[in-house]
C-alpha positions in Angstrom: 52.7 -19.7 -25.5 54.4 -19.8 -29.2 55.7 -22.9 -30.3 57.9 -23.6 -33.1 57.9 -26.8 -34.9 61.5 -28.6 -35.7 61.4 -31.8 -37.3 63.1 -33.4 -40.0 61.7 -32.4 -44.2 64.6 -32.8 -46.6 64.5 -36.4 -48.2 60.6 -37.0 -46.9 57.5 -37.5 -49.1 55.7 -34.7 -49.3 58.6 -32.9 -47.4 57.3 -34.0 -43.9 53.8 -31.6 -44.1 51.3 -33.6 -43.2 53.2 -34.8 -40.0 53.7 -30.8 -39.8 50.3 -30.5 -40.0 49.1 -33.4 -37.7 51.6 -32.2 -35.1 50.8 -28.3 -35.1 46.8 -29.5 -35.1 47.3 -31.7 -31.6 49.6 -28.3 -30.2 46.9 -26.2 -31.3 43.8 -28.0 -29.9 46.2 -28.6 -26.2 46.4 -24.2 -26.7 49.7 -23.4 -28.2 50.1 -20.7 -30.6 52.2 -22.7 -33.0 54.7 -22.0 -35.4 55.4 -24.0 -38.3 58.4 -24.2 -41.1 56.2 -25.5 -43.2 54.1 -22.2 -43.1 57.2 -20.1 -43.8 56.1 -18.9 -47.3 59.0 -20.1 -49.5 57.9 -23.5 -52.1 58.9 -26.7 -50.8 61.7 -27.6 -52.9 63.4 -24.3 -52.3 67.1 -24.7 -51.3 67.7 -25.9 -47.4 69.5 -22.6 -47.2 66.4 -20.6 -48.2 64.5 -22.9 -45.8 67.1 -21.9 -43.0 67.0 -18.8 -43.2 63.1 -18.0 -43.2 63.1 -20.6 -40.1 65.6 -19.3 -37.9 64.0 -15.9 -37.7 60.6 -17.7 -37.0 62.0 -20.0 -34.2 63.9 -16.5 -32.4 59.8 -15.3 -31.8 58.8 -18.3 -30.2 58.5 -19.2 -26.2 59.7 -22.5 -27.2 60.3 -25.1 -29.8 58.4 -28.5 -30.2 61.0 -31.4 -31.2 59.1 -33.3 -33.4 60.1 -37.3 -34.2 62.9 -37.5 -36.1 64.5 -34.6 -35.4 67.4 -35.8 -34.3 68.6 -37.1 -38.3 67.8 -34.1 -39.9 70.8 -31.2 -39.6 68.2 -28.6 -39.7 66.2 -29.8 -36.8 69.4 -29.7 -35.0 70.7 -26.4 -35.9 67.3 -25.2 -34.7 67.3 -27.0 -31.6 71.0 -25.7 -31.0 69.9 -22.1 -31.3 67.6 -22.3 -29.5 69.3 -24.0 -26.4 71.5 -21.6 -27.2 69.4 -18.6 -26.8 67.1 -19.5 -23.8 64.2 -21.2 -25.7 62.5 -24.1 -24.2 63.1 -27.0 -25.8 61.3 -30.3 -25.3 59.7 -33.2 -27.3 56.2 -32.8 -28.2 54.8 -35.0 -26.0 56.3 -33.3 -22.9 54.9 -29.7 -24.2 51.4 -32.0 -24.4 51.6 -33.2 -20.8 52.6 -29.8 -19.6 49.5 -28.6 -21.0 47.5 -31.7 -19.8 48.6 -30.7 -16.0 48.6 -26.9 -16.7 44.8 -27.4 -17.6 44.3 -30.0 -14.8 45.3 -27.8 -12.5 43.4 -24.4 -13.2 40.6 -27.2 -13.1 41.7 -28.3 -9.5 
């Protein structure tokens, strides 16, 4: 399953990437294919606009997106959560994609 990232960057150190990083490592190691707008190519301190519009396309090829803290006091986490709510893409904190996971794997094991 593909899993965007969405979480806030504008105003952070280091524009939020090593919480990018951390996150997309624990999603990756549970066995998500994960997406990240910190991966999108463009340099960090490119416009939000730019940002926005090398995202969106990114989030619209994923199974779901991955709500990461904070998101809900950054504008572009929420404009990526609203598109995707609005287009039929799961969308859940990371910690509930983790414990899907956790019983997914628990019970294949079962």
């Amino acid at each position: 399953m593909k899993i965007y990232l969405a979480c806030p960057m504008t105003g952070l150190p280091d524009f939020n990437y090593p919480a990018f990083a951390a996150t997309a490592a624990k999603l990756r190691a549970a066995g998500f294919d994960v997406v990240s707008p910190a991966d999108n190519g463009l340099p960090k301190d490119a416009p939000w606009s730019q940002h926005m519009r090398a995202d969106i396309p990114m989030l619209l090829a994923c199974d779901g997106v991955a709500l990461m803290d904070g998101w809900e006091d950054s504008k572009g986490a929420q404009l990526e959560r609203h598109i995707a709510m609005s287009t039929g893409v799961w969308t859940m904190p990371v910690g509930v994609w983790l414990g899907v996971m956790r019983t997914v794997r628990a019970g294949v094991a079962a």
